[in-house]
C-alpha positions in Angstrom: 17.2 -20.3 -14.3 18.0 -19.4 -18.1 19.0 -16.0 -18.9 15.9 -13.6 -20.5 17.4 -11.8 -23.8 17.9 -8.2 -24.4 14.9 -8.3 -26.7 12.3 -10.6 -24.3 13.3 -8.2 -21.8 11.9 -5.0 -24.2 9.3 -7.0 -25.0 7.7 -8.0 -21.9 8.1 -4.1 -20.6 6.7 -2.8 -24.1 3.6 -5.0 -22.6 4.1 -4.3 -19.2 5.2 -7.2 -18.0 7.8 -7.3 -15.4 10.8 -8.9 -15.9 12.1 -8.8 -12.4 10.6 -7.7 -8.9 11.0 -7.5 -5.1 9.3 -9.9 -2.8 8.3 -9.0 0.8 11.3 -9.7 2.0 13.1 -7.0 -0.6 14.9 -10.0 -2.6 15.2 -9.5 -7.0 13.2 -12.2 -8.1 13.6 -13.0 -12.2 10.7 -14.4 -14.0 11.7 -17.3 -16.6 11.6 -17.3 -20.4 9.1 -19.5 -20.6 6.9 -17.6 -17.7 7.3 -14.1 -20.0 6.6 -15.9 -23.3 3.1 -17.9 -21.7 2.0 -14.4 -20.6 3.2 -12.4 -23.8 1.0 -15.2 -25.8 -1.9 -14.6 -23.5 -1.5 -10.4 -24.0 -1.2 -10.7 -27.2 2.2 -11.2 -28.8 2.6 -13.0 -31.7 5.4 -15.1 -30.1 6.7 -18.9 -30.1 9.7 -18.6 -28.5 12.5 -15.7 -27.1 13.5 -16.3 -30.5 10.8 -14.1 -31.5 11.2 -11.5 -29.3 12.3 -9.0 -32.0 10.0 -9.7 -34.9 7.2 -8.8 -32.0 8.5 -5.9 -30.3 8.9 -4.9 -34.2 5.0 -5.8 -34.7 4.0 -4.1 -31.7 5.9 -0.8 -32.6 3.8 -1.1 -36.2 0.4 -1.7 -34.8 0.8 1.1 -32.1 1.6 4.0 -34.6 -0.9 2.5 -37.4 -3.5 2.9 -34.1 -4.4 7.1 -34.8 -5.8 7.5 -30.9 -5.2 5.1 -27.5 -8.4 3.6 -27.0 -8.8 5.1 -23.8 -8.0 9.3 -22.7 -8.2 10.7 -19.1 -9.0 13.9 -18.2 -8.7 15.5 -14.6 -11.2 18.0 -12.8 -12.3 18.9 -16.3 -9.4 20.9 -17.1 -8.1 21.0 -20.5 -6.0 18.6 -21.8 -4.6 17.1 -25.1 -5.1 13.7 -27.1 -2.1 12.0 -28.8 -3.2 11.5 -32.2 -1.0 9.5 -34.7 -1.6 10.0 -38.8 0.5 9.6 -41.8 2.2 12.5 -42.4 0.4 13.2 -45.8 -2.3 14.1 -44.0 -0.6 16.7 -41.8 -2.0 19.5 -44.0 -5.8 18.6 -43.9 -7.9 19.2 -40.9 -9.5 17.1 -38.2 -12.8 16.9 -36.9 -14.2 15.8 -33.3 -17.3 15.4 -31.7 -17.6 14.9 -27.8 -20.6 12.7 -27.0 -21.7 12.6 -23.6 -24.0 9.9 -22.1 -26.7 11.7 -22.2 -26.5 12.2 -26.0 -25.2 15.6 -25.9 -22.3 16.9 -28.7 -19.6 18.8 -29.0 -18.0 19.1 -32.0 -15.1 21.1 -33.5 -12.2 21.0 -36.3 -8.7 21.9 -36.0 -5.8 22.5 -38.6 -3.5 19.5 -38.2 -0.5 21.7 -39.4 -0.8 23.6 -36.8 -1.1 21.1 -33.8 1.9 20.6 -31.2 4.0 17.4 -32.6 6.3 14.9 -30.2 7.6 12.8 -32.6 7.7 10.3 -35.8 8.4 7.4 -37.7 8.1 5.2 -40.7 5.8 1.8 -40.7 6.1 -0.2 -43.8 7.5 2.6 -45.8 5.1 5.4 -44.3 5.7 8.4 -42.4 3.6 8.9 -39.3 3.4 11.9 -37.1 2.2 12.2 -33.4 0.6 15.3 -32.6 -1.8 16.5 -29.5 -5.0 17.5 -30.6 -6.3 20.4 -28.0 -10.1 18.7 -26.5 -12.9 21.2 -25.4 -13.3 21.7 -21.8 -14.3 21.8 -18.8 -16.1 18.3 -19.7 -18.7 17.5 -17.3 -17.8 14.5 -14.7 -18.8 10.7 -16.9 -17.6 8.6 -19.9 -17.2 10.7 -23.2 -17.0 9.3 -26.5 -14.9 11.2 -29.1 -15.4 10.3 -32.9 -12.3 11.7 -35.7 -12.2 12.2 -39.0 -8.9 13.4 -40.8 -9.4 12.2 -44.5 -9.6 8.7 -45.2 -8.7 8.2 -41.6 -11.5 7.6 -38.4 -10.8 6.7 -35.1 -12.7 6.4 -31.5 -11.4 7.5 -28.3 -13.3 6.9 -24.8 -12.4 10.0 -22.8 -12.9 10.0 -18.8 -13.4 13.4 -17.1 -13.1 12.0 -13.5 -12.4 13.9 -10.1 -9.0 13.8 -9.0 -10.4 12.5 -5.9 -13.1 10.1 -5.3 -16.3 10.8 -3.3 -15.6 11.9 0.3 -18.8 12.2 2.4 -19.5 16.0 4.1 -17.1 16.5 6.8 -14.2 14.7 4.8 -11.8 12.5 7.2 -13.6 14.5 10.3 -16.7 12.6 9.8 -15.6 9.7 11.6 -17.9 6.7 12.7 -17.3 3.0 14.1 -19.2 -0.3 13.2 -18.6 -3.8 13.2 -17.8 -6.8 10.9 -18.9 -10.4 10.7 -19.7 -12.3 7.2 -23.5 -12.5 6.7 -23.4 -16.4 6.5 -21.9 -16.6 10.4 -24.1 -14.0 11.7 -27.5 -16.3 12.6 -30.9 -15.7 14.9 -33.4 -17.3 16.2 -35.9 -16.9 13.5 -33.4 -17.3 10.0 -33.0 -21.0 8.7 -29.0 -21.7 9.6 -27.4 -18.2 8.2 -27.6 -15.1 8.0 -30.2 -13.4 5.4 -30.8 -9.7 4.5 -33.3 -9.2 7.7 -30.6 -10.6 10.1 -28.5 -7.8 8.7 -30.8 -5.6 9.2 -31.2 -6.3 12.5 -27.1 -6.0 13.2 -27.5 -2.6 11.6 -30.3 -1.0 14.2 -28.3 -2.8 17.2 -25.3 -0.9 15.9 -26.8 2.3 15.0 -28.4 1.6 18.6 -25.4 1.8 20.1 -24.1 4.9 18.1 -22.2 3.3 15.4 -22.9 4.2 11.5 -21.3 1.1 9.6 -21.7 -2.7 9.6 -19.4 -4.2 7.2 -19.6 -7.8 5.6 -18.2 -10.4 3.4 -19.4 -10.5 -0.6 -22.8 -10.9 -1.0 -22.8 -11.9 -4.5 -23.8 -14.5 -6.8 -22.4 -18.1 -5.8 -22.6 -21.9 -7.3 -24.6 -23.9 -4.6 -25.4 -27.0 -6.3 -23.8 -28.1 -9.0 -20.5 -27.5 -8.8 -20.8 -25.4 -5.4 -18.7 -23.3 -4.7 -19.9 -20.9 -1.4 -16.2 -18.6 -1.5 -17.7 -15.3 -1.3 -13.4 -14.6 -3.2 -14.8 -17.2 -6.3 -18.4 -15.7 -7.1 -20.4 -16.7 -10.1 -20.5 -13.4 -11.0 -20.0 -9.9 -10.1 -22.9 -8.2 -11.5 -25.7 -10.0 -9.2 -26.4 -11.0 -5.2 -26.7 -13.9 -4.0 -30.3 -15.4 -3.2 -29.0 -17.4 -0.2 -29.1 -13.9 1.8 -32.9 -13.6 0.8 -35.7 -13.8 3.4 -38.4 -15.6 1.8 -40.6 -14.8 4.2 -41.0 -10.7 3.5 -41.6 -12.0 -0.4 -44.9 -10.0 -1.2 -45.4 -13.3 -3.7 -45.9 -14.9 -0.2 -49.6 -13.8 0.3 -51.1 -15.4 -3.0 -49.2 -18.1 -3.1 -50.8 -20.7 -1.1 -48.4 -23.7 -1.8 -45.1 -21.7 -0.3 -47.1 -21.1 2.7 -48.3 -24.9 2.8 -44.5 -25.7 2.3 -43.5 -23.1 4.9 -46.1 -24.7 7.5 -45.4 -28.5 7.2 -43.6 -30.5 10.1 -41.1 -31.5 7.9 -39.9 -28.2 6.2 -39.9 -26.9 9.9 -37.8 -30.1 10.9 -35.5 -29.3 7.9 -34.5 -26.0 9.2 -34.1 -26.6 12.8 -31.7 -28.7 11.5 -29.8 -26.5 9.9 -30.1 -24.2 12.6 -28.3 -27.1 14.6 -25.1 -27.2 12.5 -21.8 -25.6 13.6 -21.0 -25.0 10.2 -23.4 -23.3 7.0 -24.8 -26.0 4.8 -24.4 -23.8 2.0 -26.0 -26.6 -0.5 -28.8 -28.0 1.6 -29.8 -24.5 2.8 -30.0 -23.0 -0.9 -31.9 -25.9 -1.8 -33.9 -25.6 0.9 -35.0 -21.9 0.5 -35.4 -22.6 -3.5 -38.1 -25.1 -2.8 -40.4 -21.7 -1.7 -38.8 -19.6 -3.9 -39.6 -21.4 -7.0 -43.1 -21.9 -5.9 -43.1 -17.9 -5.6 -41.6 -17.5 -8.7 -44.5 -19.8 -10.5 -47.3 -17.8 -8.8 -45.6 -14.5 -10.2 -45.5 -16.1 -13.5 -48.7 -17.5 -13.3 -51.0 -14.7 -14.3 -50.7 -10.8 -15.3 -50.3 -8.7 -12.3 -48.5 -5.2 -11.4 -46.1 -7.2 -9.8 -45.4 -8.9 -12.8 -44.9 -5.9 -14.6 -42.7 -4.5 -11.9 -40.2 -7.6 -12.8 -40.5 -7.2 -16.3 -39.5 -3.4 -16.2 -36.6 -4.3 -13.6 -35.3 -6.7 -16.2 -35.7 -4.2 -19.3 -33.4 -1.9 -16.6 -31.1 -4.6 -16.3 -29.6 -5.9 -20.1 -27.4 -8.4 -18.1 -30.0 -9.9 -15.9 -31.9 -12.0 -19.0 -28.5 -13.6 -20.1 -27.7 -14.6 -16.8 -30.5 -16.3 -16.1 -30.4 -18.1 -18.7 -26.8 -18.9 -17.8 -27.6 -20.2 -14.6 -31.1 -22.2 -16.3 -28.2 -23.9 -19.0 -26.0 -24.6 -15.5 -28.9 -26.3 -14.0 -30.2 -28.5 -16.8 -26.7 -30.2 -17.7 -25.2 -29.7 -14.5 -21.6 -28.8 -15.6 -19.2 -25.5 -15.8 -19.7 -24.1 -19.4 -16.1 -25.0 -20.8 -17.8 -28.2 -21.0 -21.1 -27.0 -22.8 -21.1 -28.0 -26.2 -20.1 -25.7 -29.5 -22.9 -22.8 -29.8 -23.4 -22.7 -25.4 -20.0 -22.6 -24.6 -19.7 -19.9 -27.5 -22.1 -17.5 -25.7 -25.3 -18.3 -27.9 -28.3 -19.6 -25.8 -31.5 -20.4 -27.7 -34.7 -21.2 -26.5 -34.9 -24.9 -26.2 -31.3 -24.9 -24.1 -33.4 -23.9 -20.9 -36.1 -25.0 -18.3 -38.2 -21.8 -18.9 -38.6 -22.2 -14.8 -35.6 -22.0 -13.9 -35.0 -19.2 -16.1 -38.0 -17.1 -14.2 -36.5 -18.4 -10.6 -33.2 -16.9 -11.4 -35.0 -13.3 -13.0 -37.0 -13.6 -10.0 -34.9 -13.7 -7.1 -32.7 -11.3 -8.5 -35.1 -8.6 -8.5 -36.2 -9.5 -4.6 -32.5 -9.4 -3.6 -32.5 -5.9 -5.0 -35.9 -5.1 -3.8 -34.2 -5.9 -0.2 -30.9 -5.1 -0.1 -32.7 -2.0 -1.7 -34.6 -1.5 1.3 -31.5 -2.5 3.9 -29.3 -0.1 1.7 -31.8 3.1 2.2 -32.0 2.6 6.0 -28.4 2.1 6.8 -27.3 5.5 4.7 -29.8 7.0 7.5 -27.5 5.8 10.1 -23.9 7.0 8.8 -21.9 5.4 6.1 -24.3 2.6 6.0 -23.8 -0.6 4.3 -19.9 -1.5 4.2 -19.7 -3.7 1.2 -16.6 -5.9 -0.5 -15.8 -5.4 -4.1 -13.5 -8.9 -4.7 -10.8 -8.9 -6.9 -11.3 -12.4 -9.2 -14.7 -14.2 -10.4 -14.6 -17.9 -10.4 -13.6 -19.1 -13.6 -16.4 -20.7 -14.6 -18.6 -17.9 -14.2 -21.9 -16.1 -15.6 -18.9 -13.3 -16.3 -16.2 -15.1 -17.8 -18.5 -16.9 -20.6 -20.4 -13.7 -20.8 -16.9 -11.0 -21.1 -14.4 -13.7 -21.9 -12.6 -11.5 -23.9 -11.9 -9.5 -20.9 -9.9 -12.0 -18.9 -7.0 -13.4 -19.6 -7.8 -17.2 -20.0 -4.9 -19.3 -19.2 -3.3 -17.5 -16.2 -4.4 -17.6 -12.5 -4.1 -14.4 -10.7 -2.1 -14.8 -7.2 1.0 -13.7 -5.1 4.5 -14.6 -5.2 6.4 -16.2 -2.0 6.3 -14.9 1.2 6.8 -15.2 4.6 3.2 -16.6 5.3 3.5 -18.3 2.2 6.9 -19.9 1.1 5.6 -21.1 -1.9 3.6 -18.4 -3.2 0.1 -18.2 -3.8 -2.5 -19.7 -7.0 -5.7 -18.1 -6.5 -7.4 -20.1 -8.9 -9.0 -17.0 -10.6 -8.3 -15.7 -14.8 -6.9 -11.8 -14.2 -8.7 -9.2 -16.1 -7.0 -8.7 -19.9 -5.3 -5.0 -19.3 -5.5 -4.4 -22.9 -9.0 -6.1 -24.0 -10.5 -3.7 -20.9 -8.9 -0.6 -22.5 -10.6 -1.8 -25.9 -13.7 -1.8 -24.5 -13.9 1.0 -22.7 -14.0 -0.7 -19.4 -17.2 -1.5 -19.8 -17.6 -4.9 -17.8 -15.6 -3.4 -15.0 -18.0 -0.6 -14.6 -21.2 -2.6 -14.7 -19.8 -4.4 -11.5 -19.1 -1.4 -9.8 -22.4 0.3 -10.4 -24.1 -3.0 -9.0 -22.3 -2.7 -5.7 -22.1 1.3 -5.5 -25.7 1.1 -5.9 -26.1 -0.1 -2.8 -22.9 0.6 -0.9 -22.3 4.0 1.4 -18.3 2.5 1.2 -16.5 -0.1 -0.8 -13.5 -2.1 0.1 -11.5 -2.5 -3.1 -10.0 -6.0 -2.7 -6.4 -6.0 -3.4 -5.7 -2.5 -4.5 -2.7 -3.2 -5.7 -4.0 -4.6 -8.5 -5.1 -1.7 -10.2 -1.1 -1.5 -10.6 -0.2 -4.4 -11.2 -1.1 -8.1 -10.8 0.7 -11.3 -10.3 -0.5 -13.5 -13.1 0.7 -17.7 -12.7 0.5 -19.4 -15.8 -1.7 -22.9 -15.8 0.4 -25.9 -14.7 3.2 -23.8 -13.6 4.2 -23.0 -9.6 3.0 -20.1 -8.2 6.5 -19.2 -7.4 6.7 -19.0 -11.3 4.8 -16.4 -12.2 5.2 -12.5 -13.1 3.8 -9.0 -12.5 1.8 -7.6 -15.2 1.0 -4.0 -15.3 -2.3 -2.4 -15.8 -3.3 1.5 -16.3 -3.8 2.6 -13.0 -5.0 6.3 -13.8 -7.3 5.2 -16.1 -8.7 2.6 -13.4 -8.6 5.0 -10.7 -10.6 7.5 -13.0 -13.5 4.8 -13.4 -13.1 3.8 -9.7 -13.5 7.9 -9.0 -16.6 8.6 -11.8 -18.6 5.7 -10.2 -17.8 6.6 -6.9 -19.2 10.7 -7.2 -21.8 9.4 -8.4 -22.9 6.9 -6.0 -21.9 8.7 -2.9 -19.7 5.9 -2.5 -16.6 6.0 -0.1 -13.6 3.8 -1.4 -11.2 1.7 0.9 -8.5 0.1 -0.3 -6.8 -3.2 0.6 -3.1 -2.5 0.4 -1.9 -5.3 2.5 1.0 -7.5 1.4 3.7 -6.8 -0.7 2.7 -2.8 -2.0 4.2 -1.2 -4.9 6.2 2.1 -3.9 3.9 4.0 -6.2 0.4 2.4 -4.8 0.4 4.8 -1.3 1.0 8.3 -3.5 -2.0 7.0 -5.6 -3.9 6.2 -3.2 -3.3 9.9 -1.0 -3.6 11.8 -4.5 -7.0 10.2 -5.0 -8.0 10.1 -1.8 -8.8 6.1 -1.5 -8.8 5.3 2.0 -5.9 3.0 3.2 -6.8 0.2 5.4 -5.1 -0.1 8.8 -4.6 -3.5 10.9 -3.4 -3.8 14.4 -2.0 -7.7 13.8 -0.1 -7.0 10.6 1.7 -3.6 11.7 2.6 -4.5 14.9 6.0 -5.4 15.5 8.4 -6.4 18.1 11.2 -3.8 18.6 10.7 0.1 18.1 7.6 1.2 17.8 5.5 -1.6 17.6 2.6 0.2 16.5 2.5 3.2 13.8 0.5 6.4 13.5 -2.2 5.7 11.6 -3.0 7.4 8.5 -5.7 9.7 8.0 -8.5 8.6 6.2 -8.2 5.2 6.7 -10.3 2.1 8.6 -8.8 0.7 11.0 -9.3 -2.8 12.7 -7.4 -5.5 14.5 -7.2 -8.2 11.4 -9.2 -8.7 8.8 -11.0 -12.5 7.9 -7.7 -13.8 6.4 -6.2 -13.4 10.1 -6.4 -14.9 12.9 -9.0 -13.5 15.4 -7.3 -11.4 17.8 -7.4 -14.2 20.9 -6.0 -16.6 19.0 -2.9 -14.3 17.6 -2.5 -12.9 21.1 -2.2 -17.0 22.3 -0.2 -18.0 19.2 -2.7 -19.9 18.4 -1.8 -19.8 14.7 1.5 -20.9 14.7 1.2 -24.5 15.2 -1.7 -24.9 12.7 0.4 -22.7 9.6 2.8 -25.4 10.8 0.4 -28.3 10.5 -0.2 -27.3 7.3 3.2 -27.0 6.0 3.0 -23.3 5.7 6.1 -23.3 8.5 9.1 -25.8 9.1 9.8 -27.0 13.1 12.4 -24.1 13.1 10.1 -21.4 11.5 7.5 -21.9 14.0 9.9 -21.7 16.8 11.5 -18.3 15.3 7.6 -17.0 14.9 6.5 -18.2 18.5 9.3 -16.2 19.9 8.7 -13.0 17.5 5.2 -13.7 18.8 5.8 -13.1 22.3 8.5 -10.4 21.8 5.3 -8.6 19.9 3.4 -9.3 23.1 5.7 -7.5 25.2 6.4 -5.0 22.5 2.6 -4.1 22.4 1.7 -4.1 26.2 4.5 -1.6 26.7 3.5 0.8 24.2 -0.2 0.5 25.7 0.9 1.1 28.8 2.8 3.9 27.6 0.3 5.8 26.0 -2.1 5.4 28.7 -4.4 2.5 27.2 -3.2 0.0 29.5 -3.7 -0.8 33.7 -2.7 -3.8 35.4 -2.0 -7.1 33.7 -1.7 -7.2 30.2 -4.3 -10.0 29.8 -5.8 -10.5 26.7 -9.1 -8.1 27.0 -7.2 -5.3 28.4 -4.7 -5.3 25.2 -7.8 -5.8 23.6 -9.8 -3.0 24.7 -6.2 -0.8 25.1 -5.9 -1.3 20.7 -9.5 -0.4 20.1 -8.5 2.9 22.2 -6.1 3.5 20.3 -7.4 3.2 17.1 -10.1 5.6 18.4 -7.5 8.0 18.9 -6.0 7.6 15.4 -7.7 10.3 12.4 -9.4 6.5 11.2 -12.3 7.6 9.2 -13.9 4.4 10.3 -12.8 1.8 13.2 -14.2 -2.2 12.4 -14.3 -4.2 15.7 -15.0 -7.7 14.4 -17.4 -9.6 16.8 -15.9 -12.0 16.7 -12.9 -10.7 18.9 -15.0 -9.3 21.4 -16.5 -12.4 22.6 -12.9 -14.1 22.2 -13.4 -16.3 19.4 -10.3 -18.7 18.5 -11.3 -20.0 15.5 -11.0 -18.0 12.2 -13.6 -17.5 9.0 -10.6 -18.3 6.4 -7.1 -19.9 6.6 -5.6 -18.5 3.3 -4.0 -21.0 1.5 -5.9 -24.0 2.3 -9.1 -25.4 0.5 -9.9 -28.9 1.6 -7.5 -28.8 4.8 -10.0 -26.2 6.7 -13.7 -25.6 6.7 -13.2 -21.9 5.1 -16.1 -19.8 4.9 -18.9 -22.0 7.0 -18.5 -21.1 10.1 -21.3 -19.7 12.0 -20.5 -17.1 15.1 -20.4 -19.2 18.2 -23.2 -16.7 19.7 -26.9 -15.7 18.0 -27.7 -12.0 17.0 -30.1 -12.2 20.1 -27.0 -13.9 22.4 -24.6 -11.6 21.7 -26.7 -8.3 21.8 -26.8 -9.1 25.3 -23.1 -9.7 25.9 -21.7 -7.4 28.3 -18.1 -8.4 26.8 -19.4 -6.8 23.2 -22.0 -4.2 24.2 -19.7 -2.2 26.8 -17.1 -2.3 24.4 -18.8 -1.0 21.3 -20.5 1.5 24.2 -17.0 2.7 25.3 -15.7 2.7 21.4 -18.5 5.0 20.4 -17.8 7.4 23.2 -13.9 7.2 22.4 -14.8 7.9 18.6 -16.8 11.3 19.9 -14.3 12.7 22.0 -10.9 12.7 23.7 -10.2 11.7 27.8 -13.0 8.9 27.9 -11.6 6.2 30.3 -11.6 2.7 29.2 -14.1 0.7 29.8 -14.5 -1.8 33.3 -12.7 -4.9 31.9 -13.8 -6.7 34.6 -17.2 -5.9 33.7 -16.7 -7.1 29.9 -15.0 -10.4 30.1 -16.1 -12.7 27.8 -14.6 -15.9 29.6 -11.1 -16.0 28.5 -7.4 -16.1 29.5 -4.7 -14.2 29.1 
């Protein structure tokens, strides 16, 4: 690899890019010139080559002091605090004036003598003196998004100040308020009455089982928008956008449009729509397009009742969309989709641009997409309200990318950075690293605008979700970004402003009475842990990536946090506990003869490993079959101070098969899988229903015994 320059090396860390890291397995990795120039370009830099390294980091140090405020200013449990302000020194021995807008429309304003302010440091930019200094802000500022206007003669200059909590929203009761629930993607989960997966109704139905039962949280995959034609694209990882659901979940049967519309309930009623969905119901796997196609025939016949004539109904929609500035643009998006049937790179000068006119649209298909956004709110809505009655309630996934040719990227391209992938370096799962196929958000284009984009997706989830999973915490730190048509084991860290993040993450959260969990799986910064702690963002445990074969195989688990055996980019527990995994990672090239030899062995040294410390602690009798160990983690993740234990359903009944093998796209049928068992099957399954009976009890108090295994077998081995 060719050496990185002295000044390519200042450059990438004046832009936070890192130069060199640690992989999981604690080896320096260096990033190539040309990786650290293709990423500079994309941030910004006004580079060619290394060559240019100096004249940049030059430029850089130029536009940052001719800049008289950062663009963005956090401050902590409204105490007071100071903003770096940089002027020409002329103008040192004038005054400054501020005004404090909140987002209400309410001021504060003030004036200070600049001669008299603290001062760091200065220097001199094309033959000018500038001055830093730390103008004092008036506090305590109430919790929310400030905007703060200067003037210090000829100079003005705009600042968005956060006063966030230190910590995010922690329901009453803090960590003691524990509760339990379960997970399965909304897709898999199926019944007798919905049309081939799950919809918002089957979810609600999970919900009372589980609050049945004495549990408070169901948790799911992303429910948001999706491509399901043309292109289609069902990863719940890849949406079409972040800021609206996804009207595959949608039961078009509790649409109020139902009951004056007389041709959705002809279309509802004929053999061959009822022939069309038993056959879906038939299908091991979701048939993502045929069922969206199927459900859009009724729903645009709802949609052009709606539109038909004036009703209060009508003007219900119409005030949702006025509430909603986004929602009119995107359907449009998705009408301009439709008609030319291609990704928007493709879309011709003005379209691509962002401009939509009037004739670029089927006006139908512009009302369809208004319209079935406002019913997935109107239900989720609905499904939202009853599950906070329960406990947490609704356990919702906030994903990390948006698919690149999505409603979001055309819409806020200035917010991504186009030309990279986000993804992962090599590991030991993945010797080759990993391309996630998704543009990483622009660190320095979010700053500029305040964050904005970022906080519109959060409100549209926190809206509706008692906690949020935060998809790759991490990369609120930092992100690994793979420039196009390089390796994955090419690319670099890049770092973002994590207390400015975690300050938006916090505002929304208080707000919305929502309680955040992060994903810090993988390779985790040192710094990412004390973050998380300081702002009290609940870690995420997993039984099947801490356990380990020597020692103790299983560590205390941090307070706070939910637990859980794996999480649906694992392998169920069965098939971990069989090895099931091994041999498929090594069908797929993922593992060499001799690497699946090494992990079979470390396999069944974890076994052993796991079994002993079960039977140890007391969670363990007899053999060390697979629903004893299975029942003996679940105890003891009910004795940990989880805020939260997940069982999946899928482990109780012993499923094999998993939701998602990470790394493949063609190779495995990733996210279509329905649950080998109906809602009403497995409600009656004594291998599910004594367990989750016995886990609630173990969640309430200390000395329960485990449940009768014998009793809660769900057909497998050992």
């Amino acid at each position: 690899m060719a050496t990185v320059s002295l000044a390519l090396t200042e450059l990438a860390r004046a832009y936070g890019v890192e130069t060199v890291y640690r992989d999981a397995l604690g080896e320096e990795r260096h990033a190539s010139p040309e990786t650290l120039v293709r990423i500079l370009q994309v941030l910004g830099a006004p580079i060619q080559g290394p060559d240019d390294a100096d004249a940049a980091l030059r430029d850089l140090g130029e536009q940052t002091w001719r800049r008289p405020v950062e663009p963005v200013h956090v401050t902590w449990d409204g105490r007071p605090s100071q903003v770096a302000l940089r002027l020409p020194a002329w103008q040192m021995t004038g005054r400054v004036s501020f005004t404090l807008e909140d987002e209400v429309g309410e001021r504060r304003t003030g004036t200070a003598d600049l001669a008299t302010l603290p001062r760091s440091e200065s220097a001199t930019v094309g033959g000018v003196e500038y001055v830093a200094c730390r103008l004092p802000l008036p506090g305590p500022l109430p919790v929310g998004r400030h905007r703060l206007t200067l003037q210090a003669g000829g100079t003005s200059a705009e600042c968005l100040v956060l006063s966030a909590p230190t910590r995010t929203y922690t329901p009453p009761g803090g960590d003691q308020a524990r509760s339990w629930g379960v997970f399965l993607p909304l897709y898999a989960l199926h019944s007798e009455r919905s049309w081939g997966a799950g919809d918002f109704t089957d979810l609600q139905a999970l919900l009372d089982w589980v609050h049945g039962l004495g549990g408070g949280v169901v948790a799911t995959l992303p429910l948001l928008a999706a491509f399901l034609d043309e292109p289609c694209e069902p990863g719940p990882y890849s949406p079409a956008s972040r800021l609206f659901w996804n009207e595959l979940y949608l039961d078009v049967t509790k649409a109020p449009e139902l009951a004056i519309c007389p041709a959705a309930r002809a279309l509802l009623g004929s053999a061959d729509f009822r022939r069309e969905i038993d056959a879906l119901r038939g299908t091991p796997f979701v048939e993502h397009r045929a069922l969206m196609a199927l459900k859009r025939r009724v729903l645009e016949e709802l949609a052009r009742s709606l539109f038909a004539q004036p009703s209060a109904r009508l003007d219900a929609l119409r005030r949702y969309v006025a509430g909603h500035p986004h929602l009119e643009s995107y359907a449009r998006f998705r009408a301009v989709v439709e008609r030319r049937r291609q990704t928007w790179p493709l879309w011709p000068g003005p379209l691509s641009d962002g401009v939509i006119g009037g004739g670029d649209f089927d006006e139908e298909a512009r009302n369809y997409h208004l319209y079935v956004q406002w019913l997935c709110d109107e239900q989720l809505s609905a499904l939202a309200d009853q599950a906070s009655r329960y406990g947490p309630g609704l356990y919702l996934d906030f994903p990390l990318g948006v698919n690149t040719d999505s409603y979001d990227v055309w819409r806020e391209r200035r917010a991504f950075a186009l030309g990279m992938s986000g993804g992962a370096p090599p590991d030991p799962f993945f010797s080759k690293g990993q391309n996630w196929g998704f543009p990483p958000l622009h660190p320095q284009a979010l700053r500029e605008q305040g964050y904005r984009y970022l906080t519109d997706c959060l409100r549209h989830h926190m809206r509706r979700a008692g906690v949020l999973r935060i998809d790759h915490l991490m990369g609120l730190h930092r992100l690994y970004w793979v420039p196009h048509g390089m390796e994955a084991r090419e690319g670099a860290y890049v770092r973002y402003r994590p207390e400015e993040l975690y300050a938006v993450f916090s505002i929304e959260s208080h707000r919305h009475r929502t309680v955040l969990v992060g994903e810090d799986l993988g390779t985790v910064p040192p710094e990412v842990h004390p973050a998380m702690e300081r702002h009290r963002v609940g870690r995420m445990y997993v039984v099947q990536y801490e356990a380990k074969p020597e020692g103790q195989p299983l560590p205390p688990v941090p307070a706070g946090s939910v637990s859980s055996l794996n999480t649906h980019d694992m392998p169920t527990f069965a098939a971990f506990w069989r090895g099931l995994d091994v041999p498929d990672r090594q069908n797929l090239g993922l593992l060499d003869e001799a690497g699946a030899r090494e992990e079979l062995a470390r396999r069944q040294k974890v076994r052993h490993a796991l079994a002993a410390f079960l039977w140890k602690r007391g969670l363990l009798h007899g053999e060390a079959g697979l629903e004893a160990v299975l029942a003996g983690c679940l105890a003891y993740l009910a004795t940990q101070p989880s805020r939260i234990v997940l069982a999946s359903l899928e482990d109780l009944w012993q499923e094999t098969q998993p939701q998602n093998t990470p790394g493949t796209w063609k190779e495995r049928p990733n996210w279509k899988r329905k649950a080998r068992y109906s809602l009403e099957e497995f409600r009656q399954m004594p291998a599910v229903v004594e367990q989750l009976r016995w886990l609630d009890e173990a969640m309430k108090g200390p000395g329960v015994p485990l449940p009768a295994l014998a009793e809660c077998r769900a057909g497998g081995g050992k």
